[in-house]
C-alpha positions in Angstrom: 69.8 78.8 111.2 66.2 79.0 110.7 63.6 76.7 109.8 60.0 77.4 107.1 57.8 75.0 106.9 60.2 72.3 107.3 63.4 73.8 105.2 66.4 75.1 106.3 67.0 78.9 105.6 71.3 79.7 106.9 72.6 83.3 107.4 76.0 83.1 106.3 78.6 85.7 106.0 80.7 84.0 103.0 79.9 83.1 99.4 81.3 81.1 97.0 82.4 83.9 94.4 80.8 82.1 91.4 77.3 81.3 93.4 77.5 85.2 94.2 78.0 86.1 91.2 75.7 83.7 89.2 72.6 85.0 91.7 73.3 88.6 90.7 73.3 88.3 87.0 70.5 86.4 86.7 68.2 88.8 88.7 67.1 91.5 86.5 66.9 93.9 89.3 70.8 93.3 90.4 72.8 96.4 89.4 76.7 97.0 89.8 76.8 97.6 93.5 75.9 94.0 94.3 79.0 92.4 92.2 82.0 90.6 93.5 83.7 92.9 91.6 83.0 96.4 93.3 82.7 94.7 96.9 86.7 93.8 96.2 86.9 97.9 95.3 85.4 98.5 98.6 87.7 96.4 100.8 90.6 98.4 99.4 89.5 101.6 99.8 90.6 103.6 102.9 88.1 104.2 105.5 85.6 101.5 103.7 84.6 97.9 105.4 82.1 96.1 103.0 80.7 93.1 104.7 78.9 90.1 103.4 75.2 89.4 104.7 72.9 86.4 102.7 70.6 83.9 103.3 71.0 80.7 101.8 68.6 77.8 101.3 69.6 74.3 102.6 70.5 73.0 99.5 73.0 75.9 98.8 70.7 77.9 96.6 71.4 81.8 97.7 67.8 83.5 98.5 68.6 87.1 100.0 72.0 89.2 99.7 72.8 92.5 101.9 76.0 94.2 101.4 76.4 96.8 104.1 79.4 99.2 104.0 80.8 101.0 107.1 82.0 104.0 106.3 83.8 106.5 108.9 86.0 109.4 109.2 88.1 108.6 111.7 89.3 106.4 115.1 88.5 106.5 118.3 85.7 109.1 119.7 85.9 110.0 116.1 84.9 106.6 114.4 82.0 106.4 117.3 80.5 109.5 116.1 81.0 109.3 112.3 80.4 105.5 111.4 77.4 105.0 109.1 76.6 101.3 107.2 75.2 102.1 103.7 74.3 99.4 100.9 74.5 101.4 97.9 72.6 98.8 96.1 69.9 97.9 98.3 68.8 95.0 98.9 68.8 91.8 96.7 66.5 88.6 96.9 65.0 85.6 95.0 61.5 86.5 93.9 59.5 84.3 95.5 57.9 83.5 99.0 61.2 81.7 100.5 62.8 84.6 99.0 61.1 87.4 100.8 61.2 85.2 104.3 64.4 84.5 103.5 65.0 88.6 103.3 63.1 89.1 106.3 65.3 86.8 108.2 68.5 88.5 106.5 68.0 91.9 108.1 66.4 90.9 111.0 69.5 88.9 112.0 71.6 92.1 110.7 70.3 94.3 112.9 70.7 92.3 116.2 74.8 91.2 115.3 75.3 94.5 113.8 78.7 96.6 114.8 77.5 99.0 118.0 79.8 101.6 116.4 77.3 101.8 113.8 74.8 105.2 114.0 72.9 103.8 110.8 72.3 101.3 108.0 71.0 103.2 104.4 69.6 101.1 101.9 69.7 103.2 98.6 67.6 101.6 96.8 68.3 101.2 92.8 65.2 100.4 91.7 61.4 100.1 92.4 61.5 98.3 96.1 57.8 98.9 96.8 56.7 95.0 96.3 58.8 94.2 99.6 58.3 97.5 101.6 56.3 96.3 104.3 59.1 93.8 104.8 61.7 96.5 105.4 59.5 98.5 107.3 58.5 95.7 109.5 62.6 95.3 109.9 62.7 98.9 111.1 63.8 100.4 108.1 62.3 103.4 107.7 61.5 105.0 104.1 62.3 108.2 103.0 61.6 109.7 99.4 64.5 110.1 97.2 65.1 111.2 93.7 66.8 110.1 90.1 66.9 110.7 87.2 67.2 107.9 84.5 67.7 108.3 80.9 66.7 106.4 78.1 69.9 105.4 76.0 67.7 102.5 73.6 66.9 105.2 70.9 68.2 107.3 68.1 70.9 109.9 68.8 69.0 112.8 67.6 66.1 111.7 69.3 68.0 111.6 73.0 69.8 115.0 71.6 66.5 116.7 71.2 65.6 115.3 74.6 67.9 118.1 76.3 66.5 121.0 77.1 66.4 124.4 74.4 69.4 125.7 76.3 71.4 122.9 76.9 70.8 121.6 73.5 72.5 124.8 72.0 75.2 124.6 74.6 76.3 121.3 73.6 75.8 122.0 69.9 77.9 125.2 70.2 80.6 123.6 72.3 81.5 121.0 69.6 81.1 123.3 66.9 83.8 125.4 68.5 85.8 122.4 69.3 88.1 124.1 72.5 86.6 121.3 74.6 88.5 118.1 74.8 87.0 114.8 76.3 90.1 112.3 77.3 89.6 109.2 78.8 92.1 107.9 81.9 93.8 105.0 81.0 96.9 105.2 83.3 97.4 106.0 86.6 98.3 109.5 86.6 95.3 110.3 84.8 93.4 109.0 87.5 95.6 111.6 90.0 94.7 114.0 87.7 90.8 112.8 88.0 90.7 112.9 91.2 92.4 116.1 92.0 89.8 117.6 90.1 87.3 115.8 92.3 88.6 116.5 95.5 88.6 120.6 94.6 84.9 120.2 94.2 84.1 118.6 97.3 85.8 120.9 99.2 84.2 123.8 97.6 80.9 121.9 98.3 82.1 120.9 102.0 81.1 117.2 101.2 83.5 114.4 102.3 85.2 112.6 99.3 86.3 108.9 99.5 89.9 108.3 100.1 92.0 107.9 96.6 92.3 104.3 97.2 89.2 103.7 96.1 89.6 105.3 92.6 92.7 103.7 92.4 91.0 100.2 93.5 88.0 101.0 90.6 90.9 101.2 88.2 92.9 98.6 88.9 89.8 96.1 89.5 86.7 97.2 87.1 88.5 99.3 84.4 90.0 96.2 82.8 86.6 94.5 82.9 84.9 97.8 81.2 82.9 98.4 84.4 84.3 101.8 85.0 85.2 105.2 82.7 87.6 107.4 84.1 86.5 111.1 81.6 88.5 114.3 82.0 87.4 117.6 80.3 90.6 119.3 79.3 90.8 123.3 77.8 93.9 123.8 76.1 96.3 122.2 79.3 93.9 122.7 82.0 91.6 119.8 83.3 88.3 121.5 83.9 86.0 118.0 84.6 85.9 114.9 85.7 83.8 112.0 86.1 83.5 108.5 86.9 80.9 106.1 85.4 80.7 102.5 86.2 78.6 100.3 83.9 76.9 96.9 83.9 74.6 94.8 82.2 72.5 97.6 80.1 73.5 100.1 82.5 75.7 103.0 82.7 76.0 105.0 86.6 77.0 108.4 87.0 79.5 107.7 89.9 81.2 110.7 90.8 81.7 114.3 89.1 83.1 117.0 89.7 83.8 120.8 87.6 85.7 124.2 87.9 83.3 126.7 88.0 85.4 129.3 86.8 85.4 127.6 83.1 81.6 127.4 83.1 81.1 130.0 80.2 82.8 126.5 77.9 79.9 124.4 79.4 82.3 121.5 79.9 79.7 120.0 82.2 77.1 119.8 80.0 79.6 118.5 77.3 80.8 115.6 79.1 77.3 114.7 79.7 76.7 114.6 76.4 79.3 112.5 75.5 78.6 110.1 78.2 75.0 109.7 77.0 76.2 109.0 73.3 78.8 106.8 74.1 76.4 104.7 76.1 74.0 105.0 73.3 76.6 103.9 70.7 77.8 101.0 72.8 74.7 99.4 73.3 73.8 100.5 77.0 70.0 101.0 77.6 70.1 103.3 80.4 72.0 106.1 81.9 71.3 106.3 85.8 72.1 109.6 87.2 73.0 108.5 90.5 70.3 110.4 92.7 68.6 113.5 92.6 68.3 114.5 96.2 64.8 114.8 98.5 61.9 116.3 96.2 61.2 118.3 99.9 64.7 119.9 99.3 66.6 122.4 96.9 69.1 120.6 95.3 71.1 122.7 92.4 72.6 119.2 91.2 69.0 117.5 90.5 68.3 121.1 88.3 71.3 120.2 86.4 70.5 116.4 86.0 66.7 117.4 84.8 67.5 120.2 81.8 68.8 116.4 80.5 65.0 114.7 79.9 65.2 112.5 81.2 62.7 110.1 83.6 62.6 111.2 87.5 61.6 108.4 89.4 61.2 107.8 92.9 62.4 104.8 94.5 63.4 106.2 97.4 65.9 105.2 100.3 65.5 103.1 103.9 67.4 103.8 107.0 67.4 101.8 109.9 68.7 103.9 112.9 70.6 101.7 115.4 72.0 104.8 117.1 69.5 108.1 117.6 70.4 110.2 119.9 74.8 109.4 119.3 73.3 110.8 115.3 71.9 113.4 116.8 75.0 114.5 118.7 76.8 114.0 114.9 74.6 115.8 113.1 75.3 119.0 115.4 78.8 118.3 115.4 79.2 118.0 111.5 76.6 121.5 111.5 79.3 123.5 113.6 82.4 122.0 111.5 80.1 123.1 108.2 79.6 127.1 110.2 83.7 126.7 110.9 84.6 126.0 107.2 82.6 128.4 106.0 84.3 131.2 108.2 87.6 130.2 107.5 86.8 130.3 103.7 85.6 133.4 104.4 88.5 134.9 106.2 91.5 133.3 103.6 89.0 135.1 100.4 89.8 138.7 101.8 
């Protein structure tokens, strides 16, 4: 417990599930990451330990909310090496001068109890987090540039259609002329099998870790009834070419996850299902589609070229990392290089 000027400011592990939940939907820079709702996703997932960090004000009112999840890929020397916190909605706090102290105190108290195991915390930040930057600098957390793309869904169809770029706009006008593409929504759970097979393929191919299935089964058991997540297949004739999982809230729909077969790119499904994301969103009433990041601007990244041929706005809010850790990350990040150089020759050698 700390003490401002006289009043009480707690650090407290457990909320009331109603306070929580009334303190996120009446800040109108909250997004879906800081709900009751996904945190329960997360504590079912495989792999996934979301933990509850918030200041509260003596007389109960919540000023400051951090939601850290540890993430790792293994036990033992494994877990030591490959355990990472990241709050994939940043940080959340009353806008006011108790709120920012009571902030301050949030993460400073995070970072002395937090889990040795842990190499580093990531706050991806969701929004424009500039006004409290020297705050999380001050903690240690150190900012980094980072990319997205968000898209205007508050307008006329035709007007976010002729938003795409030339070639995507014929692509998309060709591919539902022609009709061979077929959009399907998951509604059981063998359609979300089927999602997520699709999914996993990708990652591999890209040599990027996937969840565990629990947590697409969690999404769908939890958020799909509450309208907070779309499970979207892309199907040619019987084959499932595409996937993708958006979660909404508020005015706000996420791209979540995605994945494609390259091999059926001449169809475009890609670009299709992006399409129909955007004018489902638009005919629903949402006001924005978030892309979900768009990589370092210091970086190559073929997934931001995708994202942009879309039109919509890049913004910058970037990402802060506090690094508990250093030199056990750096001793990771050559480990995970050599499995990377390991994959690629074994892909190699099972191609000829």
């Amino acid at each position: 417990m700390k003490e401002s000027a006289g009043i009480k400011i707690n650090v407290v592990r457990t909320l009331p599930e109603a306070s929580w939940r009334r303190f996120v939907e009446q800040d109108p820079q909250s997004n879906i990451f800081h709900t009751p709702e996904i945190f329960k996703v997360f504590q079912r997932t495989k792999g996934y330990q979301p933990e509850v960090w918030a200041t509260v004000h003596e007389d109960g009112k919540i000023l400051a909310l951090f939601l850290p999840i540890q993430i790792t890929l293994g036990n033992g020397l494994l877990r030591f090496l490959t355990t990472r916190a990241v709050c994939y909605g940043s940080v959340l706090y009353e806008h006011s001068t108790l709120g920012e102290e009571g902030l301050a105190i949030l993460l400073n108290t995070y970072i002395r109890k937090a889990d040795r195991t842990v190499l580093f915390t990531e706050l991806r930040n969701q929004s424009d987090l500039s006004g409290i930057q020297a705050i999380l600098t001050n903690c240690g957390f150190v900012y980094e540039d980072h990319l997205n793309y968000l898209i205007s869904l508050n307008r006329p169809l035709d007007e976010i259609l002729q938003g795409l770029g030339r070639r995507t706009r014929k692509h998309v006008r060709q591919g539902l002329r022609r009709g061979e593409v077929v959009i399907e929504e998951g509604v059981n759970r063998e359609q979300i099998f089927h999602c997520y097979e699709m999914l996993q393929k990708t990652y591999e191919t890209a040599r990027v870790p996937l969840a565990d299935r629990s947590l697409f089964e969690a999404a769908f058991d939890i958020l799909h009834p509450l309208g907070m997540v779309k499970f979207l297949m892309v199907r040619i004739g019987e084959t499932y070419v595409a996937a993708s999982v958006e979660l909404a809230y508020k005015d706000i729909l996420y791209g979540w996850y995605g994945g494609v077969n390259r091999e059926y790119s001449s169809y475009h499904p890609n670009e299709l299902l992006t399409w129909h994301v955007l004018q489902w969103g638009a005919e629903h009433g949402y006001h924005v589609y978030d892309f979900g990041g768009a990589g370092k601007p210091s970086e190559q990244y073929g997934v931001r070229d995708f994202k942009a041929k879309f039109g919509g706005e890049l913004v910058n809010h970037g990402r802060n990392t506090y690094y508990h850790a250093p030199r056990r990350l750096t001793v990771s990040k050559v480990g995970y290089s050599i499995y990377r150089r390991l994959w690629n020759l074994y892909r190699a050698s099972t191609a000829r």
